[in-house]
Backbone bond lengths (Angstrom), bond angles and torsions (degrees), N, CA, C in turn:
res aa  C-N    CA-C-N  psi(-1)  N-CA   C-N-CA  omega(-1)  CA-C   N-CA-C  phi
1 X - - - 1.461 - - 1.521 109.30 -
2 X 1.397 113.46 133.51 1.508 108.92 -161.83 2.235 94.65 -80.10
3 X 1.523 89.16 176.69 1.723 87.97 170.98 1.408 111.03 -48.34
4 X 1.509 137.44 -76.71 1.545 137.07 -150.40 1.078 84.91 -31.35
5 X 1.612 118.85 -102.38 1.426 148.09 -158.32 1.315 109.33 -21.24
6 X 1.619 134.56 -47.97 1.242 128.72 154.21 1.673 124.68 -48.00
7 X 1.307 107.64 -47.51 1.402 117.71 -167.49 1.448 106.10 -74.36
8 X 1.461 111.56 -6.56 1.390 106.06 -169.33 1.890 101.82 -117.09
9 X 1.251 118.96 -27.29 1.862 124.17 146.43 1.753 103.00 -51.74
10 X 1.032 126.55 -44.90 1.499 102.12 -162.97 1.551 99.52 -107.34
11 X 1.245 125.99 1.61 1.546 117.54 148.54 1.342 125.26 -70.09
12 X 1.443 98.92 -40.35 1.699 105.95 167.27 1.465 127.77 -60.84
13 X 1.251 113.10 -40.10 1.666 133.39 173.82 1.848 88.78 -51.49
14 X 1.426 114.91 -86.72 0.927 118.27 -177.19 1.389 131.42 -35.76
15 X 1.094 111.46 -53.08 1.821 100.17 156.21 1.463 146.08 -55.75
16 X 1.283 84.50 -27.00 1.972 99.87 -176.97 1.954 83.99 -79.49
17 X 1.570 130.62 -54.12 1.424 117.97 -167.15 1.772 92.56 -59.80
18 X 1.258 140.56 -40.47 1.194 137.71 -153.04 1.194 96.33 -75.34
19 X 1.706 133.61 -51.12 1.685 122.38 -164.75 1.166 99.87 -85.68
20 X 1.427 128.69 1.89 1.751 106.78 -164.89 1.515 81.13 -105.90
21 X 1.249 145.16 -27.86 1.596 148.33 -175.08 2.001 108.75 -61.41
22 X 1.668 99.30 -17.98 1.656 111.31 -153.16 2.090 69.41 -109.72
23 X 0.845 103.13 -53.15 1.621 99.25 -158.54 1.902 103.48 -65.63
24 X 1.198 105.88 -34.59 1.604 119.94 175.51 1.658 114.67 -40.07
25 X 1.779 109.48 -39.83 1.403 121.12 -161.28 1.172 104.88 140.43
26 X 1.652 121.52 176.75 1.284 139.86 -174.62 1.694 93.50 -87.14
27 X 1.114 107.98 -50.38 1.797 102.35 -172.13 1.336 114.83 -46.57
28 X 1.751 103.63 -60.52 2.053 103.85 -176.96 1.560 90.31 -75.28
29 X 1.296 150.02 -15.60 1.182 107.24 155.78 1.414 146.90 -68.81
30 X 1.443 101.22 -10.43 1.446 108.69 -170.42 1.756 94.89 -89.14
31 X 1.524 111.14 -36.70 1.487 115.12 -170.14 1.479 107.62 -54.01
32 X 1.753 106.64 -47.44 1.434 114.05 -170.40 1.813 99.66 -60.17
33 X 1.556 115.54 -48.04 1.589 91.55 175.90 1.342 131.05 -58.11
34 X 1.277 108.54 -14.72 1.455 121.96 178.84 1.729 116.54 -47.48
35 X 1.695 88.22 -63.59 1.554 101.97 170.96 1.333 112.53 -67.42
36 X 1.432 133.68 -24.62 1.326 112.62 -178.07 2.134 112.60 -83.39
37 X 1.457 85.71 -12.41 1.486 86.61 -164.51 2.008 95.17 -75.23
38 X 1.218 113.38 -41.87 1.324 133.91 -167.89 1.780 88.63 -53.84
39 X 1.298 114.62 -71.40 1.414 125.04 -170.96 1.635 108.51 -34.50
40 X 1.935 105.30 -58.22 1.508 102.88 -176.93 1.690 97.17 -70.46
41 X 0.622 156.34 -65.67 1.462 168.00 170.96 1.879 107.53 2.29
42 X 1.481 86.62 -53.05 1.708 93.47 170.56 1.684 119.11 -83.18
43 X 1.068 106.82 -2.15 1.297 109.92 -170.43 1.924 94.97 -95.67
44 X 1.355 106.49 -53.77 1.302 107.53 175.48 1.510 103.57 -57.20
45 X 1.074 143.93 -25.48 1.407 116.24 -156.19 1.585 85.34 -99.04
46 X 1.278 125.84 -22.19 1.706 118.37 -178.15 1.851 112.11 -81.88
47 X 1.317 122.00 7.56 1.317 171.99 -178.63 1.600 101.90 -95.32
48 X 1.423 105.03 -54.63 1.611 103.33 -160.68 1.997 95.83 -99.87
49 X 1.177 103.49 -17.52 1.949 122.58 168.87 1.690 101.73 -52.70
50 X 1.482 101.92 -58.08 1.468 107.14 -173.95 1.177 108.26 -78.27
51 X 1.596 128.29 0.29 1.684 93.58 175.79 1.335 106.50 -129.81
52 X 1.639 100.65 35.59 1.308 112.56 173.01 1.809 136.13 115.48
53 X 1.330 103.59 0.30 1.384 129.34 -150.94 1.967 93.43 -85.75
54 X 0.871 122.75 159.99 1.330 136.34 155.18 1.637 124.46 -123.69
55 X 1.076 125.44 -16.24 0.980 132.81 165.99 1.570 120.01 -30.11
56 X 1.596 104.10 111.13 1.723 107.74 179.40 1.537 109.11 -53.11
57 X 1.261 118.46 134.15 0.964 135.99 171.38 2.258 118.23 -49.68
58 X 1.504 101.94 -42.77 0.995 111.13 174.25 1.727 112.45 -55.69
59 X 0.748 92.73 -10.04 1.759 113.39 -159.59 1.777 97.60 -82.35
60 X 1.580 95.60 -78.03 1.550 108.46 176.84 1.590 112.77 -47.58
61 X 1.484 107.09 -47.04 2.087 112.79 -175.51 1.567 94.45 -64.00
62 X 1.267 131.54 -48.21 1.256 88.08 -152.78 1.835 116.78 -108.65
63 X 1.763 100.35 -6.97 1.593 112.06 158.65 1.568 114.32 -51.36
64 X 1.831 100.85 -33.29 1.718 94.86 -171.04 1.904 99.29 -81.40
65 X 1.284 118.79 -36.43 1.439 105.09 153.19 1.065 145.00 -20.18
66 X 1.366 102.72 -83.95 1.714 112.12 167.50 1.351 115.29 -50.03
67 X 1.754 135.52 -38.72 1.617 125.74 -171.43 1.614 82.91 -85.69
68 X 1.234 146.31 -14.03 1.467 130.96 173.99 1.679 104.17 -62.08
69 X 1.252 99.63 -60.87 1.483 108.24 -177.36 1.648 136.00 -60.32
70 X 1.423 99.93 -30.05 1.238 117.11 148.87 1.149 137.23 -57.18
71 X 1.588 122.14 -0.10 1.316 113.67 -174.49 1.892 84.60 -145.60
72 X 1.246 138.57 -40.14 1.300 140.26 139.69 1.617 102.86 -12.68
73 X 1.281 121.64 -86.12 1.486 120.25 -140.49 2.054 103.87 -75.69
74 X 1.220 107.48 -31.36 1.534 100.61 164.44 1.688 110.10 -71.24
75 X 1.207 136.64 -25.51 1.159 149.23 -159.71 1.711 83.38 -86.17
76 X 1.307 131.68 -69.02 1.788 107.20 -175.74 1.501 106.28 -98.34
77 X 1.320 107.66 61.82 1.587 116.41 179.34 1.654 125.71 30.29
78 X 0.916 82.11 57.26 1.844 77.77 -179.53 1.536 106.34 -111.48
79 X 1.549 107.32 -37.38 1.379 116.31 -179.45 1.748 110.83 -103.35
80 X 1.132 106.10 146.18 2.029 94.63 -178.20 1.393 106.46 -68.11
81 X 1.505 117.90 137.65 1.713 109.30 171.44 1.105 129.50 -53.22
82 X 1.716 122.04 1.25 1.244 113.46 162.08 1.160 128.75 -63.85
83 X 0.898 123.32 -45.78 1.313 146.77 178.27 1.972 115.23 -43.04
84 X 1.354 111.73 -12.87 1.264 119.52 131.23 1.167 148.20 -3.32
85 X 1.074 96.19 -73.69 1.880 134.05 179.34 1.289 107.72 -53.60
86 X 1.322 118.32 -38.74 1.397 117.72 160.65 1.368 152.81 -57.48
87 X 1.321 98.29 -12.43 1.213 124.32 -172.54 1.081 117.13 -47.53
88 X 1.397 126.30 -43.62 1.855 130.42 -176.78 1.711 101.94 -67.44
89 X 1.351 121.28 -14.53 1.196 123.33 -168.67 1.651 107.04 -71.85
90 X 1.444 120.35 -23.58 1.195 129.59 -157.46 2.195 91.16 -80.81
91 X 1.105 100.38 -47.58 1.400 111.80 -178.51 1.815 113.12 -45.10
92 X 1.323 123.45 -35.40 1.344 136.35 142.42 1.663 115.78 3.88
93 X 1.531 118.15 -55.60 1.498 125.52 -165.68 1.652 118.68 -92.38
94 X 1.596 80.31 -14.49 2.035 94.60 173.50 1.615 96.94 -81.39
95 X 1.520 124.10 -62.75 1.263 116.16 168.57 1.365 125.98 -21.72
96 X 0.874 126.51 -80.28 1.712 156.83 155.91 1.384 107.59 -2.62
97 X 1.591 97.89 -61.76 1.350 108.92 -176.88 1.689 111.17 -69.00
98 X 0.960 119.04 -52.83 1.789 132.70 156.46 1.454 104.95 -20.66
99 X 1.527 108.01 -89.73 1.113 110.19 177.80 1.548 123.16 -51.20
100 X 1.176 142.52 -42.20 1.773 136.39 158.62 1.185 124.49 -58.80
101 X 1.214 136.83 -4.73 1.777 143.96 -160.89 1.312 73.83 -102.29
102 X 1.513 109.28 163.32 1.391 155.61 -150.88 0.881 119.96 -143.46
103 X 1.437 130.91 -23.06 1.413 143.10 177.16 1.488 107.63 -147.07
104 X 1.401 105.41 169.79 1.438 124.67 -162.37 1.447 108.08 55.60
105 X 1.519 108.47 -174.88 1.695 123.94 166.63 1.288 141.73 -96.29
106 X 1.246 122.54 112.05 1.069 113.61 -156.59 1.585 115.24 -85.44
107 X 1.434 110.88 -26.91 1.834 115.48 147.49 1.387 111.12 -43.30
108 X 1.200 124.41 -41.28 1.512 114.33 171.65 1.327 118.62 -88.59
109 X 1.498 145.78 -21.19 0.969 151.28 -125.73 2.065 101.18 -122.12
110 X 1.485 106.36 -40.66 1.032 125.34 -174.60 2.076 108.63 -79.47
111 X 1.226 105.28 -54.46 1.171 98.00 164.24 1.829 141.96 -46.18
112 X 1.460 80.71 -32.71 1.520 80.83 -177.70 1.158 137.76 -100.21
113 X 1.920 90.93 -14.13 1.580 90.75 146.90 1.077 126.81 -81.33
114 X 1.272 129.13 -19.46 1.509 141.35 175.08 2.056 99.53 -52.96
115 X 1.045 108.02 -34.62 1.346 98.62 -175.31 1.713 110.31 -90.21
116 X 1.526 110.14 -38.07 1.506 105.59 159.12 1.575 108.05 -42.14
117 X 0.875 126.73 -64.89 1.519 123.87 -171.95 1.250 122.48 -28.65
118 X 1.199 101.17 -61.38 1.698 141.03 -175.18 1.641 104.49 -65.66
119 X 1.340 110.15 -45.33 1.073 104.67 -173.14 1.957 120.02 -72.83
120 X 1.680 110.00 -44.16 1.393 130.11 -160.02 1.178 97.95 -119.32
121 X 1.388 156.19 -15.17 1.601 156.06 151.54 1.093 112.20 -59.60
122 X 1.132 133.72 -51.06 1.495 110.56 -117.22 2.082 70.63 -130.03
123 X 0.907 140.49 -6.06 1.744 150.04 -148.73 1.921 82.45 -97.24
124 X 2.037 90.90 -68.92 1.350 119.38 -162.03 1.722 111.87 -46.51
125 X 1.666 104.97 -51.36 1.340 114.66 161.22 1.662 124.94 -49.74
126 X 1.512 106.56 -42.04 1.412 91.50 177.93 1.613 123.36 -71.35
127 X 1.409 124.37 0.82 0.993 126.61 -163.29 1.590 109.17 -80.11
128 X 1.462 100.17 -31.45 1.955 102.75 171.25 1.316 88.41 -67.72
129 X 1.266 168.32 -28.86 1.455 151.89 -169.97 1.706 106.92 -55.27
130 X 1.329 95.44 -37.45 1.738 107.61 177.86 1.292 111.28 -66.21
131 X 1.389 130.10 -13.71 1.755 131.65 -164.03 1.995 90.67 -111.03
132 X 1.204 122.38 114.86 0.955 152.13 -140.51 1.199 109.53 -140.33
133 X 2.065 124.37 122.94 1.378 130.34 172.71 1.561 105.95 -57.75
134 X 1.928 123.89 -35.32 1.073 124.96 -139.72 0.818 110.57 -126.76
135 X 2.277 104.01 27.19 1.588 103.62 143.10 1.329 94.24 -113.98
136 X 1.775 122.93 177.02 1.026 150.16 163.46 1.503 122.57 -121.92
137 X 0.996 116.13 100.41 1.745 136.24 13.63 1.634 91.95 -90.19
138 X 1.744 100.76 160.69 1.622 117.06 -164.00 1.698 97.74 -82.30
139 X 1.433 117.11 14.35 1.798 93.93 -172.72 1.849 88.03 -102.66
140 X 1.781 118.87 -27.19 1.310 118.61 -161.09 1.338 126.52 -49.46
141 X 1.638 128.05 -7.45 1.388 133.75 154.69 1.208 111.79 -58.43
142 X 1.358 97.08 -61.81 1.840 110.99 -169.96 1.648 102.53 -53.00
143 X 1.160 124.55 -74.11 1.060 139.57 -159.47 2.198 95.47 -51.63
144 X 1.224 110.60 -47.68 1.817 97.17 -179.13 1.306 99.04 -79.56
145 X 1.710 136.99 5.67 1.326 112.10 170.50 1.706 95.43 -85.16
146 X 1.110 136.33 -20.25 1.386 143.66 -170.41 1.438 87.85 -72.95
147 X 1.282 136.94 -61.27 1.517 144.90 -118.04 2.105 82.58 -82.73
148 X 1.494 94.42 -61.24 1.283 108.67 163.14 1.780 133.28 -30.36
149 X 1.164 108.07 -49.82 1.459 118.41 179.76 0.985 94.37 -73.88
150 X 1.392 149.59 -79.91 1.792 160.03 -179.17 1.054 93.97 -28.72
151 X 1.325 141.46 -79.78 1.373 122.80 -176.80 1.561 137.11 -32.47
152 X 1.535 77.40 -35.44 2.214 92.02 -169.86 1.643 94.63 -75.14
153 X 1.377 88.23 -43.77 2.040 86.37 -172.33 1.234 114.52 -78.07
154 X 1.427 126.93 -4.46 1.357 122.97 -173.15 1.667 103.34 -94.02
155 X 1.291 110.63 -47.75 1.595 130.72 -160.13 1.579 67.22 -78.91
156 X 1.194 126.91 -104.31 1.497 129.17 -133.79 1.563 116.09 -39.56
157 X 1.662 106.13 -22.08 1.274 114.99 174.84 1.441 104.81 -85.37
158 X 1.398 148.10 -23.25 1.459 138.58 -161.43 1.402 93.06 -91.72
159 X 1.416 115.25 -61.58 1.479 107.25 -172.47 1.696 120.19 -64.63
160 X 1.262 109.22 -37.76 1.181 93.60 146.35 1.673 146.45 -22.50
161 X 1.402 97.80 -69.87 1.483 114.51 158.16 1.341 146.84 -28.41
162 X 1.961 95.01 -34.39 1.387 119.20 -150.98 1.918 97.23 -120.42
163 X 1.142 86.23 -59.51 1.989 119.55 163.83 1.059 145.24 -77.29
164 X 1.133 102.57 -28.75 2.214 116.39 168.69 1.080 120.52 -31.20
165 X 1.210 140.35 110.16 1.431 120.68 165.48 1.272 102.71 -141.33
166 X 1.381 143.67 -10.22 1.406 139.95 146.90 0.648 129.76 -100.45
167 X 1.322 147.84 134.58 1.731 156.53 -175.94 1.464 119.81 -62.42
168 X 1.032 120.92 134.85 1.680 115.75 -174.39 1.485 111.77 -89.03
169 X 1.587 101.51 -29.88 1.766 94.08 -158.32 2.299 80.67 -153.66
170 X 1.065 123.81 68.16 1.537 128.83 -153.17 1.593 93.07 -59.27
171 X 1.374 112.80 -50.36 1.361 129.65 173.07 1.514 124.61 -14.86
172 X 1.477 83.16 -74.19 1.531 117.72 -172.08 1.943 109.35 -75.77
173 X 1.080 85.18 -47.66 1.771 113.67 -155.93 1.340 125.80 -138.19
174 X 1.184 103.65 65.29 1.891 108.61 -165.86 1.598 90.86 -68.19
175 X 1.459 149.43 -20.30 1.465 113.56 -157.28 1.937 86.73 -103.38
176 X 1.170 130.13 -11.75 1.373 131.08 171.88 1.759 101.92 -62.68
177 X 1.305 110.85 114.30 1.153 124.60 159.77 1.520 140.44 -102.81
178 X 1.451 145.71 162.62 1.401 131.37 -171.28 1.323 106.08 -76.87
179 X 1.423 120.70 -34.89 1.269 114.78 174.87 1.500 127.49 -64.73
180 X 1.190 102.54 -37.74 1.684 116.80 170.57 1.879 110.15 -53.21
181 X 1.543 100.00 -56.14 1.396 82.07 166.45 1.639 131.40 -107.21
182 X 1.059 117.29 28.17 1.445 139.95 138.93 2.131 108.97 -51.83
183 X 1.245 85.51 -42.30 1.956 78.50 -175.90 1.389 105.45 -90.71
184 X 1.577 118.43 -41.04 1.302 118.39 -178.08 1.683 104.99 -46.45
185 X 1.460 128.18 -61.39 1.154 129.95 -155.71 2.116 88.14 -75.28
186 X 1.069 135.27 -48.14 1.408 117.76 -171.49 1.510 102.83 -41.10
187 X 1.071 111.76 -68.47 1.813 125.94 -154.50 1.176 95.54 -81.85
188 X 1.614 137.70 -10.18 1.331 117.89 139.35 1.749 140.63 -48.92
189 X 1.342 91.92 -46.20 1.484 107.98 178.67 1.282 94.88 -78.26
190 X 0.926 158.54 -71.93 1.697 153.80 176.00 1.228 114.82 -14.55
191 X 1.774 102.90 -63.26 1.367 102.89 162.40 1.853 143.80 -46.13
192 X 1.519 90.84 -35.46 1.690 105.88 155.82 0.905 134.88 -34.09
193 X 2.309 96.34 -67.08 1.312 85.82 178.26 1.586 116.78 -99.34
194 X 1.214 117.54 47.17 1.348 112.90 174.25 1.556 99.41 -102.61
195 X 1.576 106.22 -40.12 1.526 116.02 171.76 2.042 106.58 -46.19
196 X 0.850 81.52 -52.09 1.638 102.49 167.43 1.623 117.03 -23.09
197 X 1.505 105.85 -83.03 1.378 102.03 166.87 1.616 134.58 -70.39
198 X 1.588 115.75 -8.30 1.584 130.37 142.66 0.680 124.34 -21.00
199 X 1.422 116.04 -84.93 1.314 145.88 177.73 1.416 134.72 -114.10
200 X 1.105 122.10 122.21 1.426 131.38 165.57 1.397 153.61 -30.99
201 X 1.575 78.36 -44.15 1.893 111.62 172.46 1.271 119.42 -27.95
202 X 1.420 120.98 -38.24 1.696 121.03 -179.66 1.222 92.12 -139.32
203 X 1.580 123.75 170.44 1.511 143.82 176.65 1.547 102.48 -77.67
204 X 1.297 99.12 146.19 2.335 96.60 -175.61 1.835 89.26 -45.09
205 X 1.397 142.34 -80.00 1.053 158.48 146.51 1.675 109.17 32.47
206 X 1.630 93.76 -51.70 1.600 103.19 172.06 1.357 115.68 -86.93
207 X 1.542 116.78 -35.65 1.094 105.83 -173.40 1.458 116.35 -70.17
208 X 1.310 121.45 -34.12 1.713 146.01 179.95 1.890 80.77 -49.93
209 X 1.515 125.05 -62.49 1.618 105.73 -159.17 1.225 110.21 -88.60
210 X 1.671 120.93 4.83 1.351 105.20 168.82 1.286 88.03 -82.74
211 X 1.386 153.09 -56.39 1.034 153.26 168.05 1.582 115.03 17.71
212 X 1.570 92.55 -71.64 1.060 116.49 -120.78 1.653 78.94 -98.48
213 X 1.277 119.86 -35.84 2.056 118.40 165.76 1.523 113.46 -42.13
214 X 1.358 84.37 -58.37 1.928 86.71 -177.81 1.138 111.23 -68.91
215 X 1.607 144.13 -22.87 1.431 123.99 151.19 1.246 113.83 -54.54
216 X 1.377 147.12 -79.07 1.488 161.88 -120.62 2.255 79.94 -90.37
217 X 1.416 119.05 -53.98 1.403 112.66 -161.65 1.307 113.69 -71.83
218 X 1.701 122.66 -49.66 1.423 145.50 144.38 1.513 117.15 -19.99
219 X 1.519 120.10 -52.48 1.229 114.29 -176.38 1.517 114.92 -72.26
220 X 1.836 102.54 -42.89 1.121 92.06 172.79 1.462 143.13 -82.16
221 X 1.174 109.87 3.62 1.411 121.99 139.50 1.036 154.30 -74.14
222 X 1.400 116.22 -14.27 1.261 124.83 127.76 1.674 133.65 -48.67
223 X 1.356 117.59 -24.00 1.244 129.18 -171.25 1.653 84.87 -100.79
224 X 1.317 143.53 -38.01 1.695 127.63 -172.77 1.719 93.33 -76.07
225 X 0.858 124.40 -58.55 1.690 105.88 170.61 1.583 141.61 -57.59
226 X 1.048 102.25 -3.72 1.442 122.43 178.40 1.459 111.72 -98.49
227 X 1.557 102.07 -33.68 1.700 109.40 163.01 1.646 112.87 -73.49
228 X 1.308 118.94 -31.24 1.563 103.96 175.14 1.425 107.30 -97.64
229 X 1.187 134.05 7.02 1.258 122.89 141.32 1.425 126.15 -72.88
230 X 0.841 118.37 -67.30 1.840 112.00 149.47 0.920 125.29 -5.70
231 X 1.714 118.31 -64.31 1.722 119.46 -156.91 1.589 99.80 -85.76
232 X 1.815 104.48 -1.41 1.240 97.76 170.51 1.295 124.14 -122.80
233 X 1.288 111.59 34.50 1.516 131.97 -156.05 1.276 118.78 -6.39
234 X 1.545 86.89 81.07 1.704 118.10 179.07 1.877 101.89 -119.42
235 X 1.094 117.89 145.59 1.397 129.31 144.31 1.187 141.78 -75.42
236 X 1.376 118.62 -26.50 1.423 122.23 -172.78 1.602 83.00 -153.72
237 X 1.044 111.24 168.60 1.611 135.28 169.17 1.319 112.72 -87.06
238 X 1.482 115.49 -47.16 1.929 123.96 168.13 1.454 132.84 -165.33
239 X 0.678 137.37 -156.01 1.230 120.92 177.82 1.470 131.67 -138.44
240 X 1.345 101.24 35.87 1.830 129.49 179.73 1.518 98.48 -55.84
241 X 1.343 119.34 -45.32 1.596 105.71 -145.06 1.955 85.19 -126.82
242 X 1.067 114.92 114.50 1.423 121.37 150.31 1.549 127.02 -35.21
243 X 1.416 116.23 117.43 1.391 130.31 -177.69 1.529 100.36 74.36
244 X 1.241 110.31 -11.33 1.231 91.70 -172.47 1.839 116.95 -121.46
245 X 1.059 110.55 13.94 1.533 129.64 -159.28 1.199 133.28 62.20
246 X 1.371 102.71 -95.95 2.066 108.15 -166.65 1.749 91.70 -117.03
247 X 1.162 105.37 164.82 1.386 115.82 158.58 1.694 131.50 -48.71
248 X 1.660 103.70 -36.14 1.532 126.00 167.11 1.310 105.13 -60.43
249 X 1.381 114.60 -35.44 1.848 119.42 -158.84 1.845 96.50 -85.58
250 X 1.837 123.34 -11.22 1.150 124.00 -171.59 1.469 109.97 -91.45
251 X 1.638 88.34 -40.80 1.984 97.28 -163.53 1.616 96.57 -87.65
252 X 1.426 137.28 -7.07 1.238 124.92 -163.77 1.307 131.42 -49.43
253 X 1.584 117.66 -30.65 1.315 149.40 153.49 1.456 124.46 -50.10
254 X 1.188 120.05 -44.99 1.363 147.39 168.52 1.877 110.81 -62.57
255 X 0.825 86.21 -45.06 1.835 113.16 -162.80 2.064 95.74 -49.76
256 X 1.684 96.43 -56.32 1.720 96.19 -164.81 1.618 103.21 -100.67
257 X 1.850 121.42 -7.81 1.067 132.54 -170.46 1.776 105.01 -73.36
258 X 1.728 98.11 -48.14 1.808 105.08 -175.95 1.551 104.51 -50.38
259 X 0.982 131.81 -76.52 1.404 137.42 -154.68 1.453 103.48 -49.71
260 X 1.597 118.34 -51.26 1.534 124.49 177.15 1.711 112.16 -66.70
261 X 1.234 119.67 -5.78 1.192 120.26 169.09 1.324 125.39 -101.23
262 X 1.629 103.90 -27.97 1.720 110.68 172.52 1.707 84.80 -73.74
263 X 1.179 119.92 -53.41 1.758 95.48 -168.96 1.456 126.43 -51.65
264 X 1.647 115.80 -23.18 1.066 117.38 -163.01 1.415 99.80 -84.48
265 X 1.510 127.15 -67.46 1.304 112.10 142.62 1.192 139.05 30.37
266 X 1.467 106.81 -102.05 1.465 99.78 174.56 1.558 118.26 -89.18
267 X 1.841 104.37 15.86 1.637 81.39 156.45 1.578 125.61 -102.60
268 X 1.257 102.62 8.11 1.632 105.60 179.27 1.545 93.61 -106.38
269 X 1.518 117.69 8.70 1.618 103.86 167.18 1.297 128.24 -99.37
């Protein structure tokens, strides 16, 4: 079976587990990010193996847990949002671990999980921020910030495919082209405002600039993972998902898009 045809079965798989996890409730949705965050989580730290890291793995899984959960469990009210504030406290066991190891560096060792963290925790968690009492139904934010990303990555990748002929970022990303994301961002905004007349929830106006974050934040997150694949002359991150690599290589888009979308969010609220 050539790449598409794969890449396009395990995009599908993946979406139908992703909307039925959002349609299930806020809980299996937050659980299902759980497992996806855990999955990229191990991939980055075998990521952070190759570029030198020693850092126990037990270390990275379950610190990125707890700062997941820490910002998860006030996010579907279970925990008070104070409880927040704590968050740097979780970082404590990477230290620890630094300081007690015996081997390797812990100037090197500490940073880079510190940025796994930062990077796939704390993104993944904000994404229940998007699942909301004061929409109806509470997944329909979440679910058009998804609707949104798929589009950018689907379009920007087909026309690409079909249309590419200049490089966006050659450096970083020789098969990313301007044309590729020239289509992603059209049929993004289209998609907006089609979301637009759907739903109510924001003014077309809003929906066009949530839009328009998850293109500009999405893309470039795709381009920060494509640079540490590179600098680690890697292709894919893993090989969970057919045609499409690792789990890291799925959410990468997602990863710098959530946070710029919970901000946007509540700043037009």
């Amino acid at each position: 079976m050539s790449d598409l045809p794969k890449r396009t079965i395990a995009g599908a798989v993946y979406v139908i587990v992703l909307v039925a996890g959002l349609m299930a409730g806020r809980i299996y949705a937050a659980f299902l990010f759980l497992v996806l965050m855990l999955l990229a989580l191990n991939e980055f730290s075998g990521m952070a193996r190759k570029a030198g890291s020693t850092a126990p793995k037990w270390v990275i899984l379950s610190s990125g847990t707890i700062i997941y959960l820490n910002i998860s469990l006030p996010a579907l009210d279970i925990l008070p949002a104070y409880t927040v504030v704590y968050l740097p406290l979780w970082l404590l066991p990477v230290f620890a671990a630094g300081l007690f190891k015996r081997s390797g560096s812990a100037i090197q060792d500490i940073p880079l999980t510190i940025t796994g963290l930062a990077y796939i925790p704390l993104p993944m968690g904000m994404l229940n921020l998007l699942q909301s009492g004061s929409f109806r139904p509470e997944y329909l934010l979440l679910l058009a910030f998804f609707i949104l990303i798929w589009v950018n990555d689907t379009f920007a990748y087909l026309t690409g495919r079909y249309f590419g002929i200049r490089p966006l970022f050659k450096r970083v990303s020789p098969a990313k082209t301007l044309e590729g994301t020239a289509g992603g961002v059209i049929l993004t905004l289209l998609t907006s405002l089609a979301l637009s007349w759907l739903f109510e929830i924001l003014t077309p106006y809003q929906w066009l600039g949530f839009g328009l974050v998850i293109i500009i934040f999405g893309t470039f997150g795709d381009l920060v993972e494509s640079l540490f694949k590179r600098k680690l002359n890697m292709k894919d991150s893993g090989i969970i998902m057919p045609g499409h690599g690792g789990m890291l290589d799925r959410l990468d888009s997602i990863l710098l898009a959530a946070p710029a979308a919970v901000g946007y969010i509540y700043l037009i609220s």
